[in-house]
C-alpha positions in Angstrom: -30.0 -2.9 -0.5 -33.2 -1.9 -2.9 -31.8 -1.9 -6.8 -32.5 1.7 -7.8 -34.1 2.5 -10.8 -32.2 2.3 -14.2 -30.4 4.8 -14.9 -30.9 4.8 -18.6 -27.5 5.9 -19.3 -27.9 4.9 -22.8 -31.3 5.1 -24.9 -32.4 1.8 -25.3 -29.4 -0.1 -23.4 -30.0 -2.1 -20.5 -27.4 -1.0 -17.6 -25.9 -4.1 -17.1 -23.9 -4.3 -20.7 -22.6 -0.7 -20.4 -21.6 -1.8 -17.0 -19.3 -4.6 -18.9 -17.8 -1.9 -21.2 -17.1 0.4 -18.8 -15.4 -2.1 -17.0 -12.5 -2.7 -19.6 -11.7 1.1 -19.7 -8.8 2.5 -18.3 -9.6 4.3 -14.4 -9.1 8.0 -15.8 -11.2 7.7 -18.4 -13.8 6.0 -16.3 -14.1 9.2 -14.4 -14.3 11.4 -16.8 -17.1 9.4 -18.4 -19.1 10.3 -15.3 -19.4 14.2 -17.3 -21.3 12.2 -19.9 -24.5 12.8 -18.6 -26.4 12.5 -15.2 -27.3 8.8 -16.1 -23.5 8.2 -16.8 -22.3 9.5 -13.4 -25.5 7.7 -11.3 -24.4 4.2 -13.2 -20.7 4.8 -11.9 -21.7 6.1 -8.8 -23.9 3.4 -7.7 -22.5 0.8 -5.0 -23.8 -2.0 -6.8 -21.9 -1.6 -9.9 -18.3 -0.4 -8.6 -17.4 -3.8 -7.4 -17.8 -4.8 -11.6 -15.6 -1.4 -12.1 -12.2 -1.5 -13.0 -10.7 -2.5 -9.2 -7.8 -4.5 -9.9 -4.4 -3.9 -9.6 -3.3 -2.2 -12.5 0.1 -1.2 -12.1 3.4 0.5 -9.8 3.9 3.7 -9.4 7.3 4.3 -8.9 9.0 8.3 -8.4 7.2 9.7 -11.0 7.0 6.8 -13.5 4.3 4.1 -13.8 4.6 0.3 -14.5 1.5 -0.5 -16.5 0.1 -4.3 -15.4 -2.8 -4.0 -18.2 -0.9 -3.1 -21.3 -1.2 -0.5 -23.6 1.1 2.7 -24.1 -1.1 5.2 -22.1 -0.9 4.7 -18.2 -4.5 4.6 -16.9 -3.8 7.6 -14.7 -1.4 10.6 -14.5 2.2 9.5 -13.3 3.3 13.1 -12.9 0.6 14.0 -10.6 0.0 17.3 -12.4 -3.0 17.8 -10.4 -1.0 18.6 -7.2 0.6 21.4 -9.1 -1.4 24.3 -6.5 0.5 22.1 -3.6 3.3 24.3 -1.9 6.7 22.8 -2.7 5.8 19.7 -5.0 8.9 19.7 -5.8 9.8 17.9 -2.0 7.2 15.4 -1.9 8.4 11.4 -2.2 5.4 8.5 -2.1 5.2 6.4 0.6 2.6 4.1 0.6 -0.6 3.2 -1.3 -4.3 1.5 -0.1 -6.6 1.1 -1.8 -6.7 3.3 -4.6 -5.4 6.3 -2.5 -1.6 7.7 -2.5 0.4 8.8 0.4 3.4 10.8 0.2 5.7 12.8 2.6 6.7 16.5 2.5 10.2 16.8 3.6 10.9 20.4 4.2 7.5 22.1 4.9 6.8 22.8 8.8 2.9 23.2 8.3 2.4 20.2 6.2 3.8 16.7 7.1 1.9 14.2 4.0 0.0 14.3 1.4 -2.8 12.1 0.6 -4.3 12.2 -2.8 -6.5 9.9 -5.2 -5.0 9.7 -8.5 -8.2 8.3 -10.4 -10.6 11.4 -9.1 -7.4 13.8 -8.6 -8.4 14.7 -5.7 -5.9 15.6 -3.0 -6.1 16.3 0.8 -2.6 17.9 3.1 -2.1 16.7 6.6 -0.6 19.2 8.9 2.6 18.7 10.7 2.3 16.3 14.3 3.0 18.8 16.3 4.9 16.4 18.5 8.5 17.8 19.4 11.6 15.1 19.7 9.9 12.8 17.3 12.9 13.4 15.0 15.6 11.8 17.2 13.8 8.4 16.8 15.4 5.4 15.3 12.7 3.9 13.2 9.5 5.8 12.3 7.3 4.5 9.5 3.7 6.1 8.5 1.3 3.8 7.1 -2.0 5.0 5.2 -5.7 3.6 6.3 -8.2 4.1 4.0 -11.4 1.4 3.5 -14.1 2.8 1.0 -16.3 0.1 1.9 -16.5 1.0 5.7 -15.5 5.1 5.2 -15.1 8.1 2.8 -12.3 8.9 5.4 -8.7 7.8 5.3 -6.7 7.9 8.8 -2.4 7.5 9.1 -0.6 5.4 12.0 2.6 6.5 12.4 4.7 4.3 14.6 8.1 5.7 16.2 10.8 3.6 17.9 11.8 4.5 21.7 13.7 3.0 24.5 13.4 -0.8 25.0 10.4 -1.9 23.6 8.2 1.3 23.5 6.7 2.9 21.0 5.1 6.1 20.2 1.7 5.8 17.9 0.4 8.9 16.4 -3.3 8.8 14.6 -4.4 10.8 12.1 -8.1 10.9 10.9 -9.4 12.9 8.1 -12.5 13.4 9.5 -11.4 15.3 12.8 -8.7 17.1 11.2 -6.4 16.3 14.0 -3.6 14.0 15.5 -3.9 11.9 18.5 -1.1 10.0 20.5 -0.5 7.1 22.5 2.4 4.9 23.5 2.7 0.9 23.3 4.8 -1.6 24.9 5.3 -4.5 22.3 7.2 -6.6 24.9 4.4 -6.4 27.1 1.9 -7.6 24.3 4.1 -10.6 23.8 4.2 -11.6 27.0 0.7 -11.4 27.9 0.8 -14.2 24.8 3.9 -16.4 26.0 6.0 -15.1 22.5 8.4 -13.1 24.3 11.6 -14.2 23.0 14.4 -11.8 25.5 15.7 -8.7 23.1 13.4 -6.3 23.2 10.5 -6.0 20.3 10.4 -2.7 17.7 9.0 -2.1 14.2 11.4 -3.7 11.7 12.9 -0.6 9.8 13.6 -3.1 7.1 10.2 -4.0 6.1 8.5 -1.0 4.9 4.5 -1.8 4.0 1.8 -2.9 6.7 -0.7 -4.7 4.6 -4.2 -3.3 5.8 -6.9 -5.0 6.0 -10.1 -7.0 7.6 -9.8 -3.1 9.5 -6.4 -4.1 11.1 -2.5 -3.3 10.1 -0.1 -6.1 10.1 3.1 -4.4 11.4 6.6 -6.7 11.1 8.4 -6.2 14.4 12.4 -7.0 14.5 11.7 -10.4 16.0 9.6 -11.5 13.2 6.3 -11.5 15.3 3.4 -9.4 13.6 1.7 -7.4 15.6 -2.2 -6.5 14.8 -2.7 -2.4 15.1 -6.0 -1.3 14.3 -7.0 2.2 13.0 -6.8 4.0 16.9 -3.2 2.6 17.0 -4.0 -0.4 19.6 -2.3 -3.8 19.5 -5.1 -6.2 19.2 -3.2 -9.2 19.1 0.7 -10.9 17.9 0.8 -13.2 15.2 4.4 -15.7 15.6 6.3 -15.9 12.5 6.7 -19.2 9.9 8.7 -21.7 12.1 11.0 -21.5 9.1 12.2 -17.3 9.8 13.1 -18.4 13.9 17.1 -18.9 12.7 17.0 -15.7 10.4 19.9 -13.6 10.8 21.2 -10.3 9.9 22.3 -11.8 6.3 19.0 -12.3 4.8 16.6 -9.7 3.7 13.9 -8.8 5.5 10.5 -10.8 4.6 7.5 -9.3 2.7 4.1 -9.5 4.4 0.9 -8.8 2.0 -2.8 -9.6 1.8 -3.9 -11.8 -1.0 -7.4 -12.5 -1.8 -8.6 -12.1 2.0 -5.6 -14.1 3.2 -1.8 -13.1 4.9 0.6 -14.0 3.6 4.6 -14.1 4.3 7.4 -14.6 2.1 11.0 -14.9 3.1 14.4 -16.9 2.3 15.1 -19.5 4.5 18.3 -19.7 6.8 21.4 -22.0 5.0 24.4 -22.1 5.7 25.8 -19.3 4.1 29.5 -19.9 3.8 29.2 -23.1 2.2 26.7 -22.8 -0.6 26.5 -23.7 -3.8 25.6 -21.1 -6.2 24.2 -22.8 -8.1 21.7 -25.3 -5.9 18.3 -24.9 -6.5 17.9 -25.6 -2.4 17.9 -22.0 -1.9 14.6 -21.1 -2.2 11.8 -18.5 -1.4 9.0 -19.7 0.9 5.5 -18.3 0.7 3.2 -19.1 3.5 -0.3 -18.4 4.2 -1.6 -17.6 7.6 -4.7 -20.1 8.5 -7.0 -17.6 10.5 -8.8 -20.0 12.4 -5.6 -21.3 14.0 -3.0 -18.3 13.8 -1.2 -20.9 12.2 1.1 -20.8 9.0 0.9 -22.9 6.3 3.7 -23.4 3.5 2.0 -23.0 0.4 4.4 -23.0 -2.1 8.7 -23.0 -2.7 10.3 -21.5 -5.6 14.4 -21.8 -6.5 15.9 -18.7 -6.8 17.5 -20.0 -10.1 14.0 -20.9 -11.6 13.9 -16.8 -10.5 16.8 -15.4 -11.6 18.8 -18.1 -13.4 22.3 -19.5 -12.6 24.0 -16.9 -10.7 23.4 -16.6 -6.7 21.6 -13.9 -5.8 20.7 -12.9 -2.1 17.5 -10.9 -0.8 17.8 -7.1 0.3 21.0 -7.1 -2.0 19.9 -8.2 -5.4 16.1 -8.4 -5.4 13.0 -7.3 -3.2 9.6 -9.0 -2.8 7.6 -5.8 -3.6 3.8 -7.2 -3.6 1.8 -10.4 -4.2 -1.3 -9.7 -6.3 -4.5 -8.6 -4.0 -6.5 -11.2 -6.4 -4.5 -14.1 -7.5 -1.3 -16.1 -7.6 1.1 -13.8 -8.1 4.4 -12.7 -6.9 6.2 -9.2 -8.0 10.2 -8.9 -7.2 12.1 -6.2 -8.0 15.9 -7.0 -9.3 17.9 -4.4 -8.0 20.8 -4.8 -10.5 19.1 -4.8 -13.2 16.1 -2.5 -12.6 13.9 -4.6 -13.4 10.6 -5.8 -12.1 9.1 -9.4 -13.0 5.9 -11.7 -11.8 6.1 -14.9 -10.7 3.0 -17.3 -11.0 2.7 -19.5 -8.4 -0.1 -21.7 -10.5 2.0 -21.8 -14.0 5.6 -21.0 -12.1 6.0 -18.5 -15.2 8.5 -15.6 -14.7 7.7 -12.4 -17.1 9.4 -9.5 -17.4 7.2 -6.3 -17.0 9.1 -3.7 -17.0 13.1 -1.5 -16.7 13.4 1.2 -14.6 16.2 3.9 -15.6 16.4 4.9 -12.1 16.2 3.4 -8.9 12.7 3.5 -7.9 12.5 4.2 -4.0 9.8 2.6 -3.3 7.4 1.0 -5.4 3.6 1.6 -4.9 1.1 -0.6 -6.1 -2.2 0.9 -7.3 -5.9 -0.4 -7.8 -8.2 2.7 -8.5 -11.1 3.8 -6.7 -13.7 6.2 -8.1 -15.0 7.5 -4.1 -14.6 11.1 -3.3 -13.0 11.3 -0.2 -13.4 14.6 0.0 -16.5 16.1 1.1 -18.8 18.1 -1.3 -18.8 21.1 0.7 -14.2 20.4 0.8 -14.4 20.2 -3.0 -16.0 23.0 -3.9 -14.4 25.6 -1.5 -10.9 24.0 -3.1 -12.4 24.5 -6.4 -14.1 28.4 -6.0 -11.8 29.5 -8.9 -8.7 31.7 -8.6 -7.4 33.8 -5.5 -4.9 33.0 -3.5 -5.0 30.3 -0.4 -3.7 30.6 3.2 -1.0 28.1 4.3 -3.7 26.9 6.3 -6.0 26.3 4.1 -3.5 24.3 1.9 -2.9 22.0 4.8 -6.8 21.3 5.5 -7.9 20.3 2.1 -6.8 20.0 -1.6 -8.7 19.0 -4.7 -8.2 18.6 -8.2 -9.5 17.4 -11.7 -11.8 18.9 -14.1 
């Protein structure tokens, strides 16, 4: 890509070391800094310097809280996602699921609108309409995961996956570009056996494992047998990944195991089957495996084993029950957990096996939501402005096509 000319943001100050300012502010403020001037905006905007721009993981949002990774007192964005105030019945919207940088939530009682997608650093904010598919209500398991790539695409698509009988499932695909939902049906039995994993009861999404890490443009889905199936953004099984040899003996009694993406890598952390009516409390044998999936080889490899009393000290704590793995950090060694009985969410380093305490809840949290900003409008121009004309009332239709907030 040809460099484009400087920008001169700032008489007399080569891009480059306003780049390295702007890259230790907070995401909000980053955006608003592109008002500055046309040379501000230009220097955010270009493709070349965003990957220098504030990207990391910065934090949890949690309800309508925030757990703040960088310090500070201020929250980099908006926790109470004021800017969704013009959406019909914020009231009944919960988050769901996060990638990269964008926000999904579900609406629970409207009938035109079924989600809402929205981008917390631009406050920008788009409604899906309902699926229109009758009887998907009676189903057993049905979890909606959010697509969105702003390397490949402005656009952001959803996969919702819905248990049937046996081992079918109904996929529904929703792109922001078209507007519109498209459905198809898999057979995950049938993709195992095509790969010699079929192990006799019959394959589903695992309602226990909420989050299908996306990336490398596919979704890693946990199904109930511990395989992970590959989905890509149409909703097709491109291939089945077997589980760590170590979750073949897992039973009801353990939690379900966290999947996540970690610095282009897989990874899959779980507790390892024991024999559960004759343990000690307090042996440090119990302990979380983390594994890393060796691409070349769709092999696991253990890559490091913690005690859950380094964790959580004496007492005997099980997964599910008393803690959740919640994330692993998209660009180092690092583990978050949540403890359910105390509300409390803590790191674990897997170079310096530190444990730090980041931050109480004083409710439970749902589902926690972890956040690294991005700065691309995923709306269209022509989307924003229309949103943005100035007051006058808007159609329930229109409300479900697009949103869009900020300044």
């Amino acid at each position: 890509m040809e460099r484009p000319k400087k920008s001169g943001a700032v008489a007399g100050l080569p891009d480059d070391p306003l780049v390295e300012v702007l890259s230790r502010v907070p995401a909000k403020d980053l955006h608003r800094s592109k008002c500055v001037s046309k040379g501000w905006r230009d220097l955010i905007a270009d493709p070349l310097h965003r990957k220098k721009l504030p990207r990391t993981l910065q934090g949890f949002f949690h309800a309508w809280d925030f757990i703040n990774l960088l310090g500070g007192s201020r929250p980099p964005v908006d926790p109470s996602f004021a800017f969704l105030k013009k959406l019909p019945g914020i009231g009944n919207i919960c988050l769901r699921d996060s990638c990269n940088g964008l926000l999904l939530f579900r609406h629970a009682t409207s009938r035109t609108i079924s989600y809402v997608v929205c981008n917390p650093a631009t406050e920008q904010w788009a409604a899906v309409p309902s699926e229109h598919t009758p009887a998907d209500y009676h189903m057993r398991v049905r979890n909606t995961y959010l697509v969105f790539d702003p390397a490949v695409s402005s656009h952001f698509q959803l996969v919702t996956i819905c248990a049937e009988e046996g081992s079918l499932a109904t996929v529904h695909i929703y792109s922001s570009e078209t507007g519109v939902w498209k459905h198809s049906q898999t057979d995950w039995a049938e993709e195992e056996k095509q790969l010699g994993l079929w192990k006799g009861p019959n394959p589903q999404i695992n309602g226990r494992v909420r989050g299908a890490p996306f990336f490398n443009g596919l979704l890693y889905v946990m199904l109930n047998n511990y395989q992970i199936a590959k989905v890509d953004v149409e909703g097709k099984t491109r291939g089945i990944i077997p589980a760590p040899s170590s979750m073949n003996n897992l039973g009801a009694y353990y939690g379900p195991p966290f999947i996540g993406q970690s610095q282009g890598h897989l990874y899959c952390i779980h507790e390892p089957p024991s024999q559960v009516y004759t343990r000690d409390f307090n042996d440090d044998r119990d302990l979380l495996s983390i594994w890393v999936l060796d691409y070349d080889t769709q092999k696991w490899a253990l890559k490091h084993r913690v005690s859950r009393t380094h964790l959580f000290g004496s007492r005997f704590y099980t997964s599910d029950c008393d803690y959740n793995v919640v994330a692993i950090h998209p660009d180092s060694n690092m583990v978050f957990i949540f403890l359910n009985w105390k509300r409390q969410l803590i790191s674990y380093s897997l170079d310096s096996k530190e444990v730090r305490a980041l931050g109480t809840l004083e409710q439970d949290p749902g589902w926690f939501v972890p956040y690294v900003p991005c700065f691309l409008d995923f709306l269209s121009v022509v989307e924003h402005e229309e949103k943005l004309k100035g007051p006058g009332e808007q159609s329930a239709e229109d409300v479900a096509r697009v949103g869009g907030g900020g300044q």
